[in-house]
C-alpha positions as CSV (number, residue, x, y, z in Angstrom):
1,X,68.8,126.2,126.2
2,X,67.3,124.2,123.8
3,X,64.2,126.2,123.5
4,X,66.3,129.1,123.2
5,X,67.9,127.8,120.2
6,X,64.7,126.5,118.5
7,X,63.2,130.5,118.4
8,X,66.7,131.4,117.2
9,X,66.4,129.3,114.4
10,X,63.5,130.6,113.4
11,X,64.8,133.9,113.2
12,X,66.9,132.6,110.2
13,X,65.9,132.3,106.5
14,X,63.9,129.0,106.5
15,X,67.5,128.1,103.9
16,X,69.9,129.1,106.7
17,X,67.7,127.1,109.2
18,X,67.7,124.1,107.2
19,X,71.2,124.2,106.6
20,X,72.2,124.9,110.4
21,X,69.7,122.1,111.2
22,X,71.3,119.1,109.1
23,X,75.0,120.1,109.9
24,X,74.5,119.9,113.1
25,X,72.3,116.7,113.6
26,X,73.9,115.2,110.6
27,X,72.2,112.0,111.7
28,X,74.0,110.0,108.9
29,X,77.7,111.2,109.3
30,X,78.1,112.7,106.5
31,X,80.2,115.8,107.5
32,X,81.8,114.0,110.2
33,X,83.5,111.2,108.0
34,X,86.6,110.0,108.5
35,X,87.4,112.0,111.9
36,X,84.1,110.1,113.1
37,X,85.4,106.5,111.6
38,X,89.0,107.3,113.3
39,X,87.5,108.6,116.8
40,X,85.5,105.0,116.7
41,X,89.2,103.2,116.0
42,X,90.7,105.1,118.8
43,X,88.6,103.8,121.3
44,X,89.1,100.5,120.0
45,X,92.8,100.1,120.2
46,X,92.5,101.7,123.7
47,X,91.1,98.6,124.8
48,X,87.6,100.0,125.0
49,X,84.1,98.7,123.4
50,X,82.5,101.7,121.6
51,X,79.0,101.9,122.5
52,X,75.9,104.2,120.0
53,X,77.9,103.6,117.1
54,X,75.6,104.9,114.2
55,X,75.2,105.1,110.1
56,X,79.7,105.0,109.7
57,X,81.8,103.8,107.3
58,X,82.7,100.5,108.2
59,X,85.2,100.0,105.2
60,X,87.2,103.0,106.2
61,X,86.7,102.0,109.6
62,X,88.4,99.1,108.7
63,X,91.3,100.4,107.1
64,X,91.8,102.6,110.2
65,X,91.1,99.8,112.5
66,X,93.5,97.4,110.4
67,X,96.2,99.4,110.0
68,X,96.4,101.3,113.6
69,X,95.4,98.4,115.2
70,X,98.9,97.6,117.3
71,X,99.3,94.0,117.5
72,X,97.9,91.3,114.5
73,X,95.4,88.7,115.1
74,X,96.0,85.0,114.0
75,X,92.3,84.5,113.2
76,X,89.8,87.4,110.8
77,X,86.7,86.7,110.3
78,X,85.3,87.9,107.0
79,X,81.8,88.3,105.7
80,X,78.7,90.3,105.8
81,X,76.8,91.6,108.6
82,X,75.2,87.7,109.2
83,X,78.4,87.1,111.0
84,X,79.4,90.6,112.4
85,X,78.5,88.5,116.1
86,X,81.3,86.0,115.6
87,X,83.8,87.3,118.7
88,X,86.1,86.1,121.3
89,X,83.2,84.9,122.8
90,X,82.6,82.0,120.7
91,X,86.4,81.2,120.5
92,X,87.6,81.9,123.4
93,X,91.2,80.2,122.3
94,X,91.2,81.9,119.6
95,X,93.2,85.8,119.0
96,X,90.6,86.3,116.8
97,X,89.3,90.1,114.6
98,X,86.3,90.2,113.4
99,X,86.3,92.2,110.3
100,X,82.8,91.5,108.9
101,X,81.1,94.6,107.1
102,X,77.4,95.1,106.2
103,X,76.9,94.0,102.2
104,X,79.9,92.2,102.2
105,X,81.0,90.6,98.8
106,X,83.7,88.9,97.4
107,X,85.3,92.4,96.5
108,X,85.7,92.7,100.6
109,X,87.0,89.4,101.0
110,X,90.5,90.4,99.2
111,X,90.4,94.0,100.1
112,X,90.3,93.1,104.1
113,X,92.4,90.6,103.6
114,X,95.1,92.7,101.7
115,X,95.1,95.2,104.8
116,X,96.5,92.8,106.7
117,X,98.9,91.3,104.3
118,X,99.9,94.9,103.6
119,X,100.4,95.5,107.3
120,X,102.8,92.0,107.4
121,X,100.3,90.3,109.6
122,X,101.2,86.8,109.4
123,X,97.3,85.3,109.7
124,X,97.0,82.2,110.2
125,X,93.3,81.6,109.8
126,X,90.6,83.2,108.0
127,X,87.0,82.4,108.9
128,X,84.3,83.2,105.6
129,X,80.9,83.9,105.8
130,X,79.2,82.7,102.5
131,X,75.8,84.9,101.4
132,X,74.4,83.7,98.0
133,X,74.8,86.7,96.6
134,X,78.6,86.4,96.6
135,X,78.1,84.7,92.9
136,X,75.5,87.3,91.7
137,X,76.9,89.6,89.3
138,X,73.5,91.7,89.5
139,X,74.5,91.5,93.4
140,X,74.4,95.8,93.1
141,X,76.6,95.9,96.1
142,X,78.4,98.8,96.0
143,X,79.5,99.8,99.2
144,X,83.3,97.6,98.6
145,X,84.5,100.5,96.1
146,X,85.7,102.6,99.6
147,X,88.4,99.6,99.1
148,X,89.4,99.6,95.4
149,X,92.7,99.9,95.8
150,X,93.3,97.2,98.2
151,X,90.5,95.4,95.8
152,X,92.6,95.7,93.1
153,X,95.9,95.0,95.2
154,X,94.7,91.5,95.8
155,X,93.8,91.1,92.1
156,X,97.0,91.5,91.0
157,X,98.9,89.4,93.7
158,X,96.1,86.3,92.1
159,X,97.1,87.1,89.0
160,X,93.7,88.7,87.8
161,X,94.8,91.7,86.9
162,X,92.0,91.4,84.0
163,X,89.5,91.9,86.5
164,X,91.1,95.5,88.1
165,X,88.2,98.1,88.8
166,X,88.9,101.8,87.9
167,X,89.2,103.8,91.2
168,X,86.5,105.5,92.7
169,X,85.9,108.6,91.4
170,X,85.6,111.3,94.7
171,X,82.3,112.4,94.2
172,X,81.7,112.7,98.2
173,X,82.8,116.6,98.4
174,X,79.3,117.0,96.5
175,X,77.2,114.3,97.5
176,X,78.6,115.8,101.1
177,X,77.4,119.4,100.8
178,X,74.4,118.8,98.3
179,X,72.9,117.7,101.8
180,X,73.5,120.3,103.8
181,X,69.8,121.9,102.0
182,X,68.3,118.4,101.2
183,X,64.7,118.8,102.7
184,X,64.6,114.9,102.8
185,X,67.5,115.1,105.2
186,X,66.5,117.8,107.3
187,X,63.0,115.8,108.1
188,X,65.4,113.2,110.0
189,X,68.3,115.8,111.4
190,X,65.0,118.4,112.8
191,X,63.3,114.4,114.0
192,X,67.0,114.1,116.1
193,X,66.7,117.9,117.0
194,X,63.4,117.8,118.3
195,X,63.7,114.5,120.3
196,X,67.3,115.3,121.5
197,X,68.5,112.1,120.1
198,X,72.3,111.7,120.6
199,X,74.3,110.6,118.1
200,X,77.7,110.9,119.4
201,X,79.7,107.2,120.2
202,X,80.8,106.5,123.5
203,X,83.3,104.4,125.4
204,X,82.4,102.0,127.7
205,X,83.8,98.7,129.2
206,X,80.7,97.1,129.4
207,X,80.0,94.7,126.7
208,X,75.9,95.0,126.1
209,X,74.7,98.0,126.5
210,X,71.3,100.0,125.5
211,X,72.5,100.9,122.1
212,X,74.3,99.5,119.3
213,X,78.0,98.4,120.2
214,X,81.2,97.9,118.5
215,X,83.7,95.5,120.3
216,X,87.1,95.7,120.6
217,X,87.6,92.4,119.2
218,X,85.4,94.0,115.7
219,X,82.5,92.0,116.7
220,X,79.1,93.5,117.6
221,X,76.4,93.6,120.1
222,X,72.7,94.7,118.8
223,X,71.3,97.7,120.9
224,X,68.6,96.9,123.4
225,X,65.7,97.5,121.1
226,X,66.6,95.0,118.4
227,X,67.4,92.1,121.7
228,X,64.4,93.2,123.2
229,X,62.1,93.3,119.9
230,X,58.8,90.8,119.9
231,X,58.2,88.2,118.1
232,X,55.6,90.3,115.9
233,X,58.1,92.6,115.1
234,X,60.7,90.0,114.0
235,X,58.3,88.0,112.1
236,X,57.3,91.6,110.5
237,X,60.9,92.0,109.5
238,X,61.1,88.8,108.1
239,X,58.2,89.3,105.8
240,X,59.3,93.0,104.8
241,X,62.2,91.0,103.7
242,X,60.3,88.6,100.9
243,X,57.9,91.0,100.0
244,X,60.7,93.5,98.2
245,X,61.5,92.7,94.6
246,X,63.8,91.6,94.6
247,X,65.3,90.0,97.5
248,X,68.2,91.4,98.8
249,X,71.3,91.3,96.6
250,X,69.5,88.9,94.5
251,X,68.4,90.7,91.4
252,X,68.4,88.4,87.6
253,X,70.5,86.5,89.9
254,X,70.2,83.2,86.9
255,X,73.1,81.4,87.0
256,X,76.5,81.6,89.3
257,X,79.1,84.2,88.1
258,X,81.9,82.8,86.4
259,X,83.7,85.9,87.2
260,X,83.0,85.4,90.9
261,X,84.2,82.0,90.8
262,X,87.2,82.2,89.6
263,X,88.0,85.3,91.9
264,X,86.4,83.4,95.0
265,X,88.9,80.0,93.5
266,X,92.0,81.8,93.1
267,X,92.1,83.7,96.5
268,X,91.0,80.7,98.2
269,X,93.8,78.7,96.7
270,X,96.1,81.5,97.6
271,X,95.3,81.4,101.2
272,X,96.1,77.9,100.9
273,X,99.2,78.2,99.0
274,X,100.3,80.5,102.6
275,X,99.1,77.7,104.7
276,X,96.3,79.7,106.2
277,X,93.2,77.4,107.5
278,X,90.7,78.7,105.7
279,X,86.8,77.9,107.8
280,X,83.4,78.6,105.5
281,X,80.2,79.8,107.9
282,X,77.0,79.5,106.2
283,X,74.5,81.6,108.4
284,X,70.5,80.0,108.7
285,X,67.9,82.5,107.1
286,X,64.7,83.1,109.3
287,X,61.9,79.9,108.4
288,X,59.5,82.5,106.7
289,X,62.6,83.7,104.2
290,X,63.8,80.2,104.0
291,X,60.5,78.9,103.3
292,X,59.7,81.9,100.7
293,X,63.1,80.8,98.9
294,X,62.4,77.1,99.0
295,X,58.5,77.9,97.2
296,X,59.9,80.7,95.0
297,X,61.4,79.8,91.4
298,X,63.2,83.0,91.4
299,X,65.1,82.1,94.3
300,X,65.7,78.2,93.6
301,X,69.8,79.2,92.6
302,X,69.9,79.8,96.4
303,X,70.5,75.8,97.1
304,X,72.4,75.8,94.0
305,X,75.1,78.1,95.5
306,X,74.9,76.4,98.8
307,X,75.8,72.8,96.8
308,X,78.1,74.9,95.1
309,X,79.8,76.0,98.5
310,X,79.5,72.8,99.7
311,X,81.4,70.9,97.1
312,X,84.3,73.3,96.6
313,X,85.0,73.0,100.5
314,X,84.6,69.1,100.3
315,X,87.0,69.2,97.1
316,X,89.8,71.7,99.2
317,X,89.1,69.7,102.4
318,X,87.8,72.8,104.1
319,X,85.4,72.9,107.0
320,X,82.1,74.4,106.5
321,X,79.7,74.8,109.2
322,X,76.1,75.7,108.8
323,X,73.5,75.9,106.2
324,X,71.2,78.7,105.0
325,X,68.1,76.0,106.1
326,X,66.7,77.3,110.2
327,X,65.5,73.6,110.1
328,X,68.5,71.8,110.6
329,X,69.0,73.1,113.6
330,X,65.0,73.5,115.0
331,X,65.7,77.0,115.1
332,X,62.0,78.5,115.1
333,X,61.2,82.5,114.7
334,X,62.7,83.4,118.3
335,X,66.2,82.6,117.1
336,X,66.1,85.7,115.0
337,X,66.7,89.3,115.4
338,X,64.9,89.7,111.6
339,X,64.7,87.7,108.4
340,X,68.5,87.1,108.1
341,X,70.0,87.6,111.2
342,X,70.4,85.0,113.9
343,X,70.8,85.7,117.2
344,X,73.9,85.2,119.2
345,X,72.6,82.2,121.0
346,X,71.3,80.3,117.8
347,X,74.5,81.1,116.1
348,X,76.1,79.5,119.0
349,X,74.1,76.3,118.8
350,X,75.2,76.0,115.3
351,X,78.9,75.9,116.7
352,X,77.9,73.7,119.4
353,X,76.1,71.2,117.0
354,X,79.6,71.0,114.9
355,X,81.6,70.1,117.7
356,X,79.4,67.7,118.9
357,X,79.0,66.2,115.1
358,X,83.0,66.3,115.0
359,X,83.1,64.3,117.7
360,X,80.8,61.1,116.7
């Protein structure tokens, strides 16, 4: 059938082809957004675990999630992708949601947050990831502006009103079909074509599974190449990290923003003010990012920001667990899936270590 279709292709106008090609491989989503998102949230509040997620929106997957989702958890977890892992398998007392989302920033933190409010969840813990980048205002993280008005929701409930973003202009009906004859996507949707690679999600009730897979607790499970990677390829991942300039999120990142401050204080202080536990998680880099950061002067704001962290929880009597150090806890380059993530058994150890430290 396949081959069939190949020799009608090229029957077409090489245009026609490479239109037909990219809509139907579409290998990042593009002309399946939203339905593809809400199929994904389906499963989910089925009681299913979604398995071959791929390249979706994970802030409207959130809003869908959030509010579809029929009951409300007492514990969220917000945060970037660094702690996407935290499920109801490290807190198995907990009726926990993880609602972590790649390049989070402080922008996600009240958007999230103000899905839940807005749904009259009554949450009565929220557990934060910290990256350093949450205090860069040359962080270019973008990705939040799917959630301005929930963004801007949450500003005005803290009284920052000052600080309200204009809404996102729609620009995704042409970004969308500008695509369908992008050559540069129809190299990867004719790579899928050729090599049959499925794209589609899938339910399934087991938890790991050969590809990439979405919980129904929000968490996530990395696909069987990333578990299975060696050491070489980690280690190569963790270099490809320090050699772009600049790091991650962390461009003329000088001095801590005093705009992201003041956000980060007031909605802490408002979580408070509900009687939610708030929990900071600071996530361990990979030892050759770590020890890039601790050589570099670029980077030397990164311990800042963790002191920074550190201080404000002490001040608010918060708990914070973790530290962006791999040293603290002898973690070594097989505790990594690359140069910032940690692998679910490390990041357990560093939850085991603070119940054990709670204890003494």
């Amino acid at each position: 059938m396949k081959k069939f279709i190949t020799k009608l292709l090229f029957m077409l106008p090489i245009p026609l082809v490479i239109i037909g090609i990219n809509y139907k491989e579409d290998p990042a989503n593009i002309f399946r957004k939203g339905p593809y998102e809400k199929g994904i949230v389906k499963y989910l509040n089925e009681g299913n675990n979604v398995t071959n997620v791929t390249n979706y929106d994970e802030r409207l997957l959130q809003r869908y999630f959030i509010t579809d989702y029929k009951n409300c958890p007492e514990v969220i977890v917000l945060g970037s992708s660094r702690v996407m892992q935290l499920g109801k398998g490290f807190f198995p007392n907990e009726n926990l949601m993880n609602n972590g989302v790649s390049g989070a920033s402080i922008e996600d933190l009240l958007a999230i947050y103000d899905l839940y409010e807005n749904k009259g969840c009554g949450i009565k813990k929220v557990r934060i990831g910290l990256d350093p980048y949450f205090l860069n205002d040359n962080n270019d993280q973008s990705r939040w502006k799917a959630l301005t008005n929930e963004y801007n929701d949450m500003l005005n409930k803290l009284g920052l009103a000052k600080y309200v973003e204009k809404p996102l202009l729609d620009q995704s009906t042409y970004v969308k079909y500008n695509q369908l004859w992008s050559l540069s996507y129809f190299k990867t949707s004719w790579s899928y074509f050729i090599r049959g690679v499925d794209v589609h999600y899938r339910p399934t009730n087991q938890t790991i599974n050969k590809d990439f897979t979405k919980l129904t607790d929000g968490s996530i499970i990395y696909g069987e190449s990333s578990r299975n990677s060696s050491l070489e390829i980690v280690n190569g991942y963790a270099t490809l990290s320090i050699t772009e300039t600049p790091m991650y999120a962390m461009r003329e990142f000088k001095q801590l923003s005093p705009k992201y401050q003041t956000i980060f204080t007031h909605f802490i202080d408002y979580l408070k003010k509900k009687n939610i536990e708030v929990e900071f998680f600071i996530s361990p880099y990979h030892p050759i990012v770590y020890d890039f950061i601790k050589k570099s002067k670029d980077y030397q704001i990164v311990f800042e920001v963790e002191k920074y962290f550190n201080q404000f929880a002490a001040e608010r009597k918060l708990k914070l667990i973790g530290t962006y150090s791999p040293y603290v806890y002898h973690f070594n380059d097989s505790a990594f899936y690359d140069g910032f993530h940690c692998k679910e058994s490390a990041l357990q150890r560093v939850f085991e270590q603070e119940a054990k430290d709670s204890l003494k």
